[in-house]
Every structure is written in C-alpha cells, then in structure tokens.
Backbone as ProteinMPNN parsed JSONL, in Angstrom:
{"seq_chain_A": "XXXXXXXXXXXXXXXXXXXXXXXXXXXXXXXXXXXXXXXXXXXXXXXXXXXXXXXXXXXXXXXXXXXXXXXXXXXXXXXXXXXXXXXXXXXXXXXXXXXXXXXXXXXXXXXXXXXXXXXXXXXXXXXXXXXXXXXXXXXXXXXXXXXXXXXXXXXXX", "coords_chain_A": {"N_chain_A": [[84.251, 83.43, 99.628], [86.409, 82.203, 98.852], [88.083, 81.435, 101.016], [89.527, 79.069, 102.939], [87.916, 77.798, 104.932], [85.542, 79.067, 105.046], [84.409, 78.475, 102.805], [84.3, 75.113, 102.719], [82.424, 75.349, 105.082], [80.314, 76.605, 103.505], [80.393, 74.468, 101.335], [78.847, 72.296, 103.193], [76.112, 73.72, 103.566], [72.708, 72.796, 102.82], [69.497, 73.78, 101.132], [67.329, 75.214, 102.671], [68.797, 75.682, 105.273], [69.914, 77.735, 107.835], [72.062, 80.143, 108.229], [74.074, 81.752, 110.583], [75.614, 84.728, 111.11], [78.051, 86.075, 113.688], [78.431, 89.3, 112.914], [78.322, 91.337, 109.952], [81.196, 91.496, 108.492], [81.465, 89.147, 108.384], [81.125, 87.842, 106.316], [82.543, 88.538, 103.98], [84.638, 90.688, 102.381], [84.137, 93.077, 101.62], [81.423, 95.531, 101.333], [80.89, 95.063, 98.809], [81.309, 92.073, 98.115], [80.65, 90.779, 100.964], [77.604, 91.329, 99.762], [77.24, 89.828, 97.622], [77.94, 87.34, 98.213], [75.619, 86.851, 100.324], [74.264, 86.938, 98.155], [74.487, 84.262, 96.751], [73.954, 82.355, 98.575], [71.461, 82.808, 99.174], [70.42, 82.475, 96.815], [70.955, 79.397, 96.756], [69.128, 79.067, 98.457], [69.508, 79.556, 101.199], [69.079, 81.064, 103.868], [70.443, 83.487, 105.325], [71.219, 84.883, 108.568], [72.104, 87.667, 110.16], [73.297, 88.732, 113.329], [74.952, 91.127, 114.371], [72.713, 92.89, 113.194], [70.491, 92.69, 114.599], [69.594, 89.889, 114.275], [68.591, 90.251, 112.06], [67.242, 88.49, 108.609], [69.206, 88.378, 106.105], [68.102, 87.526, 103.663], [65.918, 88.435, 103.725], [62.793, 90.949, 102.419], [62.987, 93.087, 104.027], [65.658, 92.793, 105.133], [67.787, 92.818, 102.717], [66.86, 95.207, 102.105], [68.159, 96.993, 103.963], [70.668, 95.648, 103.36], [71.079, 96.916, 101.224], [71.263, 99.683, 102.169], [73.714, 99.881, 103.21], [75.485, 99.065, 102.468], [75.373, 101.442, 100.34], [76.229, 102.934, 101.785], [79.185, 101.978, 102.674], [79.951, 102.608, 100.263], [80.121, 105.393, 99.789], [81.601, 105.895, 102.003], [84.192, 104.63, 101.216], [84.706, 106.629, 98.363], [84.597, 109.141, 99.888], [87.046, 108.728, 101.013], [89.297, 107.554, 98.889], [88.665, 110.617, 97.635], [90.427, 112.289, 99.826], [92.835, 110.874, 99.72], [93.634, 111.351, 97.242], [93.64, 114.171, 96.979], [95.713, 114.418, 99.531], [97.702, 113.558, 98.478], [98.364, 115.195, 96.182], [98.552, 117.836, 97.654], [101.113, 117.246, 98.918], [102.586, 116.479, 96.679], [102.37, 118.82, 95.447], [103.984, 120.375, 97.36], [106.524, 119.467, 96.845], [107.149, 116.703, 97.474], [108.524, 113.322, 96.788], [107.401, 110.589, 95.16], [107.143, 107.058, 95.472], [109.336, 104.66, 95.066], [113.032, 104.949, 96.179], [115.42, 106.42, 93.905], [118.022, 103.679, 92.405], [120.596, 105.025, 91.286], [122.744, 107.496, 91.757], [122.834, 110.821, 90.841], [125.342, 111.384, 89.629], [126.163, 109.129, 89.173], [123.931, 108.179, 87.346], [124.212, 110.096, 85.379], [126.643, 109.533, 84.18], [126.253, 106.699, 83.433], [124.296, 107.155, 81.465], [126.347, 108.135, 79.715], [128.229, 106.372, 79.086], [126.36, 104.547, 77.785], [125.937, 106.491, 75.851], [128.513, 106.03, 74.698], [128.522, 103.866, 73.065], [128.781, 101.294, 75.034], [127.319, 98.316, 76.443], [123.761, 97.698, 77.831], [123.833, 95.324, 79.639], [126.417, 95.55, 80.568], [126.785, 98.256, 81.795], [124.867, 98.105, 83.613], [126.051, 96.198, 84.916], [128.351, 97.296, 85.737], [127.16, 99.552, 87.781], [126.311, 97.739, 89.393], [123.342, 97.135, 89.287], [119.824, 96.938, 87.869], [119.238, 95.187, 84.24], [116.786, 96.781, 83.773], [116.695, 98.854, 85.291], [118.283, 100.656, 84.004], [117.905, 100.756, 81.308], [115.414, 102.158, 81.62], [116.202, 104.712, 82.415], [117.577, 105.32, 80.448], [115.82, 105.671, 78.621], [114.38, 108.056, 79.881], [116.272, 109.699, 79.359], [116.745, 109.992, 76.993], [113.483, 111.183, 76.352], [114.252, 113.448, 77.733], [116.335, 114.717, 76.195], [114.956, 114.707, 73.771], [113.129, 116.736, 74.638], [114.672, 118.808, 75.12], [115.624, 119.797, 72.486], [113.235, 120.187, 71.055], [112.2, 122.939, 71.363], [113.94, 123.875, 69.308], [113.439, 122.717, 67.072], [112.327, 122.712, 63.738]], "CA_chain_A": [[84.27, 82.043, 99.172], [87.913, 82.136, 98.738], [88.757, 81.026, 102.184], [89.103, 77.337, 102.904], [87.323, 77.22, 106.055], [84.01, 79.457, 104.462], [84.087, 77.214, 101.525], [83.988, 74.138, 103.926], [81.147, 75.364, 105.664], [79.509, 76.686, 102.251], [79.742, 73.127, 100.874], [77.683, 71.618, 103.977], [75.04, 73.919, 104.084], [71.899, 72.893, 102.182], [68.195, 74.214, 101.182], [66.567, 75.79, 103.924], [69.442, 75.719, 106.431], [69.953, 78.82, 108.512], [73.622, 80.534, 108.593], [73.684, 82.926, 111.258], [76.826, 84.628, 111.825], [77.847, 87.765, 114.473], [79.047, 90.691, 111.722], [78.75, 91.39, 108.112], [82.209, 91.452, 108.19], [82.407, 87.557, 108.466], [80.71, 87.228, 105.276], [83.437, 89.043, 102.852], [86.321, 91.987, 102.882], [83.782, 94.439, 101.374], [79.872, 95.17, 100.903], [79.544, 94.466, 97.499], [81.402, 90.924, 98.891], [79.0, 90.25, 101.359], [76.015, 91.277, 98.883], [77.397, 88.623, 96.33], [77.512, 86.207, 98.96], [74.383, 86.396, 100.527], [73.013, 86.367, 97.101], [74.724, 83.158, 96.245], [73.602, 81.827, 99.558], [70.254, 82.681, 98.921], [70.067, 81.056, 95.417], [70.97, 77.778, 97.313], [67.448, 78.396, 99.4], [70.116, 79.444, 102.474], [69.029, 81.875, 104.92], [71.528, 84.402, 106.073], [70.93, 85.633, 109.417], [73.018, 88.486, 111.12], [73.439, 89.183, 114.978], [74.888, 92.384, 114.85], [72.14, 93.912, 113.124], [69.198, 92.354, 115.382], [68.786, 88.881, 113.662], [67.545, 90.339, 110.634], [67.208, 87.612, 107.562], [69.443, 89.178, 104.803], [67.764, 87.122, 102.582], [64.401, 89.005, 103.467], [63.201, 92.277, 102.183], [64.034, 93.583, 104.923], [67.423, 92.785, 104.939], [67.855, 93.341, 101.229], [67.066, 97.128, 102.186], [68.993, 97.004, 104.787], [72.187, 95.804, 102.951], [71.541, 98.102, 100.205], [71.662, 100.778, 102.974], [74.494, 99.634, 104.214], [76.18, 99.524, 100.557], [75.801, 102.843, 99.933], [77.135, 104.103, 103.108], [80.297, 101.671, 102.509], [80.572, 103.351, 99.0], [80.152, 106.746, 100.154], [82.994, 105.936, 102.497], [85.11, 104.915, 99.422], [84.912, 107.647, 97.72], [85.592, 110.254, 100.811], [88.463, 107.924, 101.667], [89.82, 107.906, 97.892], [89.094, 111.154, 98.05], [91.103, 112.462, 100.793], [94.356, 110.282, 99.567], [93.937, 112.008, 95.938], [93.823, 115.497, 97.633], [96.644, 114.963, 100.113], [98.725, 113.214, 97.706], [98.437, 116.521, 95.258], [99.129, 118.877, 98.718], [102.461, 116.406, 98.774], [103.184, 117.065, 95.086], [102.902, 120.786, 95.655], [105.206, 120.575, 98.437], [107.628, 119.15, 96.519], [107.072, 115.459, 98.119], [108.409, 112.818, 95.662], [106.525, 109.616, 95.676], [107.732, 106.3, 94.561], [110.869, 104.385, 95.624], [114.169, 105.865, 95.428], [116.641, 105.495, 92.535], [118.942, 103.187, 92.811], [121.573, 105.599, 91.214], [122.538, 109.186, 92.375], [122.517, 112.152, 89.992], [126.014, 111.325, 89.075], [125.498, 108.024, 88.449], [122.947, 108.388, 86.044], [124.981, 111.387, 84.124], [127.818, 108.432, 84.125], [125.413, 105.378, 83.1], [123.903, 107.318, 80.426], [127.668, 108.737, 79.191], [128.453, 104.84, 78.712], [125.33, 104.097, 76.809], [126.592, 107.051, 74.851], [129.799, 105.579, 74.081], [128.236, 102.439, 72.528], [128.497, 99.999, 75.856], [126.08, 97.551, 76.107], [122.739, 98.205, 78.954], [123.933, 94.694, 80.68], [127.893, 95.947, 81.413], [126.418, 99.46, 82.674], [123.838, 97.372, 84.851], [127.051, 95.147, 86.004], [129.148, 98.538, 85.997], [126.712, 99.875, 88.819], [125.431, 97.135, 90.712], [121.795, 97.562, 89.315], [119.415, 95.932, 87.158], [119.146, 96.35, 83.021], [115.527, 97.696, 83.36], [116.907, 100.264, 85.502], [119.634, 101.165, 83.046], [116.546, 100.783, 80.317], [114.198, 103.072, 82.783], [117.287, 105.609, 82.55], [117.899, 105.633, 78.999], [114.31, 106.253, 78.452], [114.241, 108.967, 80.75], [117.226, 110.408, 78.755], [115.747, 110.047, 75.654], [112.703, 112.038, 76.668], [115.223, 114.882, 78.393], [117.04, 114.788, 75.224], [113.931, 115.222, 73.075], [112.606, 118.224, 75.234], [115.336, 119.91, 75.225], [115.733, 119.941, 71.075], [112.021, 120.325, 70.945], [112.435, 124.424, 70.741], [114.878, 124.465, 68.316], [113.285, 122.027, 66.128], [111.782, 123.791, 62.987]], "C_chain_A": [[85.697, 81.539, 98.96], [88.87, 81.31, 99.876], [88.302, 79.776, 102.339], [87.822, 77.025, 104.27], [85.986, 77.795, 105.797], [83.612, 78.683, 103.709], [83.917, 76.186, 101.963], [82.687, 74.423, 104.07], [80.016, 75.167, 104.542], [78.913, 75.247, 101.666], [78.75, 72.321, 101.41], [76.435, 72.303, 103.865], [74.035, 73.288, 102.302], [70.351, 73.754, 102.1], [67.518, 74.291, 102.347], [67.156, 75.831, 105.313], [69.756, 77.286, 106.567], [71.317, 79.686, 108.515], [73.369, 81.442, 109.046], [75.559, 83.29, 111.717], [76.641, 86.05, 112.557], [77.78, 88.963, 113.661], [78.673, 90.468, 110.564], [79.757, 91.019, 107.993], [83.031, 89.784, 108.13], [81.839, 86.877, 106.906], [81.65, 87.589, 103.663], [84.25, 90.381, 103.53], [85.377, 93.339, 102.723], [82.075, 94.277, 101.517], [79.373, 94.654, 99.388], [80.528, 92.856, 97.599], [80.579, 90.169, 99.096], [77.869, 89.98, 100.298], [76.231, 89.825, 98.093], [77.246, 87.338, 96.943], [76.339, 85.878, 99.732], [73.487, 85.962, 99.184], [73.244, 84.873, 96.81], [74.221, 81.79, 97.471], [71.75, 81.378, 98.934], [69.621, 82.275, 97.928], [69.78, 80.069, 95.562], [70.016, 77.731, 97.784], [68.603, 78.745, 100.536], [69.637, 80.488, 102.617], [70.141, 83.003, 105.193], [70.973, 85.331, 107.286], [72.243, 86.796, 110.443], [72.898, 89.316, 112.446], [73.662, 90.304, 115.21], [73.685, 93.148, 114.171], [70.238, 93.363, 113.758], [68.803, 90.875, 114.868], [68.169, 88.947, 112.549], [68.366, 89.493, 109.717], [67.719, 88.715, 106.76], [68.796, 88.95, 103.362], [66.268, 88.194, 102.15], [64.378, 89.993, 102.396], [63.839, 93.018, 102.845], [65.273, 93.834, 105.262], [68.327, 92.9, 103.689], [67.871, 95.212, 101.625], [68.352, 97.272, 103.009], [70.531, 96.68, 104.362], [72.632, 96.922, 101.624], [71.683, 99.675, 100.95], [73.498, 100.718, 103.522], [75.812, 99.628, 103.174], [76.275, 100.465, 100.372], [76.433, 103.211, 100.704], [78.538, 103.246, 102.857], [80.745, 102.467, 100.782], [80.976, 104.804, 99.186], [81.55, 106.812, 100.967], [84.133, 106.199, 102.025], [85.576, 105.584, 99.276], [85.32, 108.387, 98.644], [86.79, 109.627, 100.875], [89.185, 108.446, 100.181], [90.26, 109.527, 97.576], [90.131, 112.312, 98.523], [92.056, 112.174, 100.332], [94.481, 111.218, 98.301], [94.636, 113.559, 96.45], [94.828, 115.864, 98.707], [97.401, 114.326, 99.145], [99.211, 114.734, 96.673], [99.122, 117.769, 96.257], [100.469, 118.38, 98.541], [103.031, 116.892, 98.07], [103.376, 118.298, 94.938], [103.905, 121.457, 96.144], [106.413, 120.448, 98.094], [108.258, 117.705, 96.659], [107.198, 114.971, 96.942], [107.925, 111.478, 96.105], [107.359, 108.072, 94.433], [109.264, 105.694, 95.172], [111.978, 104.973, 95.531], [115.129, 105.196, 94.421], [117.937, 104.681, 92.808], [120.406, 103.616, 92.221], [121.172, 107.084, 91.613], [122.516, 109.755, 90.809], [123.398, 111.989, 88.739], [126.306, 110.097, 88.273], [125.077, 107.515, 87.713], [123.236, 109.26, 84.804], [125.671, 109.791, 83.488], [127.467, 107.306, 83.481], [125.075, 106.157, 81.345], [125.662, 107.992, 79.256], [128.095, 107.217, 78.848], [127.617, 104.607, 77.539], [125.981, 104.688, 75.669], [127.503, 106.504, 74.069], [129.762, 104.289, 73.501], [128.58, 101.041, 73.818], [127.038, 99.913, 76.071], [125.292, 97.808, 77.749], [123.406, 96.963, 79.992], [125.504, 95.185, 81.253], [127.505, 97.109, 81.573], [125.88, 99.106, 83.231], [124.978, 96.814, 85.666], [127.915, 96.335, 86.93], [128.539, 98.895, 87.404], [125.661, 99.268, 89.535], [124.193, 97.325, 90.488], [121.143, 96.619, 88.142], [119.635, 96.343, 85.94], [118.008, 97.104, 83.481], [115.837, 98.904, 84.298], [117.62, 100.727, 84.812], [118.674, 101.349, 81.612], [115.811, 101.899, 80.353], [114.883, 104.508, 82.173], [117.493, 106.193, 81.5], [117.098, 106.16, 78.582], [114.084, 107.726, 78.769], [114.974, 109.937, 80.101], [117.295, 110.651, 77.549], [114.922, 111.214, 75.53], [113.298, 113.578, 77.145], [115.929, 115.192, 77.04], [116.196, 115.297, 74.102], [113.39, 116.569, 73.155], [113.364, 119.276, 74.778], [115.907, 120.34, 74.172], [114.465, 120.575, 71.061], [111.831, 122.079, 70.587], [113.229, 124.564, 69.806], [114.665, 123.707, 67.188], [112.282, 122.806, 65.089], [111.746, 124.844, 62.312]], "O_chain_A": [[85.92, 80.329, 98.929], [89.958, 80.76, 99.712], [87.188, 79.331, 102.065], [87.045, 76.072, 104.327], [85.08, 77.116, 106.279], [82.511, 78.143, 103.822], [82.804, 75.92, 101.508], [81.822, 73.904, 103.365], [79.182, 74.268, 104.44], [77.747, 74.877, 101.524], [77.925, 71.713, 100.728], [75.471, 71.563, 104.056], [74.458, 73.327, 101.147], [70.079, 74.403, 103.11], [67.17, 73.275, 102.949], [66.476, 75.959, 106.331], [69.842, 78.009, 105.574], [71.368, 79.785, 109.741], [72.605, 82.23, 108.489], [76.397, 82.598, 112.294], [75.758, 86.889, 112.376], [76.803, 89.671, 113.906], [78.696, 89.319, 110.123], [79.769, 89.992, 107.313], [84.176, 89.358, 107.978], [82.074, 85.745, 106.483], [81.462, 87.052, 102.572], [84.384, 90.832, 104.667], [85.577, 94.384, 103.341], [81.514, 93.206, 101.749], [78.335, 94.181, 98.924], [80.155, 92.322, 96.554], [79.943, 89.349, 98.434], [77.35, 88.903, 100.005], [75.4, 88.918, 98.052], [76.623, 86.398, 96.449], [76.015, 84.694, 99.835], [72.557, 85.168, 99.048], [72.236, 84.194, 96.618], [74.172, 80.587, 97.215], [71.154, 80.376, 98.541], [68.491, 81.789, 97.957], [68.833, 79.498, 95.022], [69.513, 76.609, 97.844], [68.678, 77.644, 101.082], [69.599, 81.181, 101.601], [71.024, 82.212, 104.86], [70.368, 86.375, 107.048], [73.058, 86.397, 111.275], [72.427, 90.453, 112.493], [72.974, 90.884, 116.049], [73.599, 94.278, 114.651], [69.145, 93.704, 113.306], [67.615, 90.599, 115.038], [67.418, 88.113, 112.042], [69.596, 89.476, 109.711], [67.1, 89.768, 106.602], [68.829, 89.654, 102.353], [65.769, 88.557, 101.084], [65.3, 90.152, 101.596], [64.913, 93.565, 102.59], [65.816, 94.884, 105.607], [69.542, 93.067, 103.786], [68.707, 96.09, 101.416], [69.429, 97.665, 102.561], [71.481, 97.278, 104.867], [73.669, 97.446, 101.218], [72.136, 100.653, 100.356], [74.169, 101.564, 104.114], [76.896, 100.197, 103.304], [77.437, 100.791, 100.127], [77.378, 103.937, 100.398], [79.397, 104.126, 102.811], [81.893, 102.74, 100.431], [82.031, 105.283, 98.771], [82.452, 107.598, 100.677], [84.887, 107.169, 102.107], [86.726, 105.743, 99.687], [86.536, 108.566, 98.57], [87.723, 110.415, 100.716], [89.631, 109.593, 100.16], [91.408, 109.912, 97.352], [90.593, 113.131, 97.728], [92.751, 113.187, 100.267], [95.496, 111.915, 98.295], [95.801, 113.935, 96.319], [95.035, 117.04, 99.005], [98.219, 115.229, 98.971], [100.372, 115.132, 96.586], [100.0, 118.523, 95.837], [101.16, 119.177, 97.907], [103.933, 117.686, 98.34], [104.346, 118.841, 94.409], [104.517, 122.473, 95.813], [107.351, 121.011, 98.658], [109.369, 117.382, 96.238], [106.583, 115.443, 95.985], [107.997, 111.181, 97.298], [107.83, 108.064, 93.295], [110.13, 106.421, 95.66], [111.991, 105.739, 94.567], [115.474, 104.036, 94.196], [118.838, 105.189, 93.476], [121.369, 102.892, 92.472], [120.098, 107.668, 91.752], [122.202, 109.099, 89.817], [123.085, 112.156, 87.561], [126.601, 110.025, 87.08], [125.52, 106.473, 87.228], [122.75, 109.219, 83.674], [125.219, 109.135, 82.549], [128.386, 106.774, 82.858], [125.553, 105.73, 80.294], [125.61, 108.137, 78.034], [128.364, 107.303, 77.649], [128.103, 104.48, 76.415], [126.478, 104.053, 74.739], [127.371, 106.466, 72.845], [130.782, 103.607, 73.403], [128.597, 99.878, 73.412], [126.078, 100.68, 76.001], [125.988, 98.059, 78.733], [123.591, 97.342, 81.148], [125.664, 95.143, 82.473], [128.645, 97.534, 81.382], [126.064, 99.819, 84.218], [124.971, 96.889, 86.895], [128.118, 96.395, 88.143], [129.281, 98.603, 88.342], [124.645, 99.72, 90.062], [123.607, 97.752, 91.482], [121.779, 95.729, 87.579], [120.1, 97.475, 85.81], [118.278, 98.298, 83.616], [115.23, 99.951, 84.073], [117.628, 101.897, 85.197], [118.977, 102.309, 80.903], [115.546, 102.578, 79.361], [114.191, 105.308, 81.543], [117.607, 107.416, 81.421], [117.336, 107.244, 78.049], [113.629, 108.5, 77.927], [114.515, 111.079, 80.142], [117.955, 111.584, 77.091], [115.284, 112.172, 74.847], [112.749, 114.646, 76.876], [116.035, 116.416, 76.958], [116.616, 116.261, 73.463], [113.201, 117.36, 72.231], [112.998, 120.317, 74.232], [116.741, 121.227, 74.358], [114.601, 121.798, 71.052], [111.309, 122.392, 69.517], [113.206, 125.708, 69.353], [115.464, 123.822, 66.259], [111.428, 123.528, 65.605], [110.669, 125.283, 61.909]]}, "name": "protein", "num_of_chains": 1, "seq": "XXXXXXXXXXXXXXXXXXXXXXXXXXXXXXXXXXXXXXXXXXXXXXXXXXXXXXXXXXXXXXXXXXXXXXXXXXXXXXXXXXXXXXXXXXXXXXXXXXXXXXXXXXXXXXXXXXXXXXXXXXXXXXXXXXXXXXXXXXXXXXXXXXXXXXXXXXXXX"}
C-alpha cells in the first residue's frame, strides 16, 4: 500500500470488483505483506485473483489455504536463511573474521588519542587533532575505560 501507483489503483477499486494480478509478488515484499493485503482487499468486498497460481480467488477458501501454505513455506525459508547467516557469521568469528567497518584510527592512533584525553585535552581538539569525529574519540574512550577496568579487575580486593 505504500507505493503510489498500488495505492492509486487501491483507491479505484470498489465492492465486488475483481483485481487479478500475474504473481504474489505484485501484491507486497513479503507473505505476511501480501496476506495483509489481500485481507484488506477483501474487507472492501474486492476479489483478489492470482494467475500464477491457476486463477485461484485468494479471497476464497481455497486460496486462504493456499496462502497460508504458501506462508509457512516463506517462513520456513526465513528461518533456514537467518539461519545459515547466524552460523556462517560465528564460522567467521572463529576464524578470526572481524565484522563491522574499520576504525578510523590505527593502533597507534588510538594509544595517542587516548594519551591526550589523559592529559586533560578536550574530546573535540583530539577529534580535530586526528581528522575524526567526537563520537569516535567518545567510542575510544569508552573502549579504554572498559580495557582499563579489566585490567584492574584482578587486583581489585
């Protein structure tokens, strides 16, 4: 319903008019999409007829089963798909693969940024200092905080 030229159409059709289109896929991005839109169709008293799957009325029963078949198997997809990305993303992480943009300072950089902070300069002249934003100089501090914490953390007590 989002799209100007569905919404167009949407507005013309009335009670007991027919909408027949080729695909599911012209009726939304996903199945539970579609579903929402045939239902809202079929509230109005509209029809929904679809070509690729023989002309069957979605509004029917028939086509009610038929999209709730057709629902699960797009969910089921989903999930393998999801998944799959969880499970190679973790192989990645094992590997040693780091994920995420890269830093916009090096190693030394960041020793150097946070050795400033140290010395009482302020997060926006270490942001100006190296060409970067505050919230990366923020991000950093944080980060150095937490490293700083850890690494007391045994000897605290």
């Amino acid at each position: 319903m989002e799209r100007r030229g569905f919404a167009k159409l949407v507005d013309k059709l009335e009670e007991g008019d027919v909408l027949i289109v080729t695909k599911l896929d012209r009726l939304g991005r996903n199945a539970m999409d579609v579903r929402a839109t045939v239902e809202s169709l079929a509230g109005a008293g509209v029809r929904v007829h679809c070509l690729a799957l023989g002309g069957v009325d979605l509004t029917s029963p028939a086509g009610k089963m038929t999209m709730g078949v057709i629902a699960a198997v797009a969910e089921f997809e989903r999930d393998l798909l999801i998944e799959r990305t969880l499970s190679g993303q973790a192989r990645a992480r094992a590997q040693g693969t780091k994920f995420g943009r890269p830093s916009s300072l090096g190693a030394k950089q960041a020793e150097e940024a946070l050795r400033l902070l140290a010395t009482g300069e302020t997060v926006s002249a270490v942001a100006r200092n190296f060409q970067t934003s505050r919230r990366t100089i923020y991000r950093l501090a944080d980060k150095g905080d937490r490293a700083t914490a850890k690494d007391l953390a045994p000897h605290v007590g």
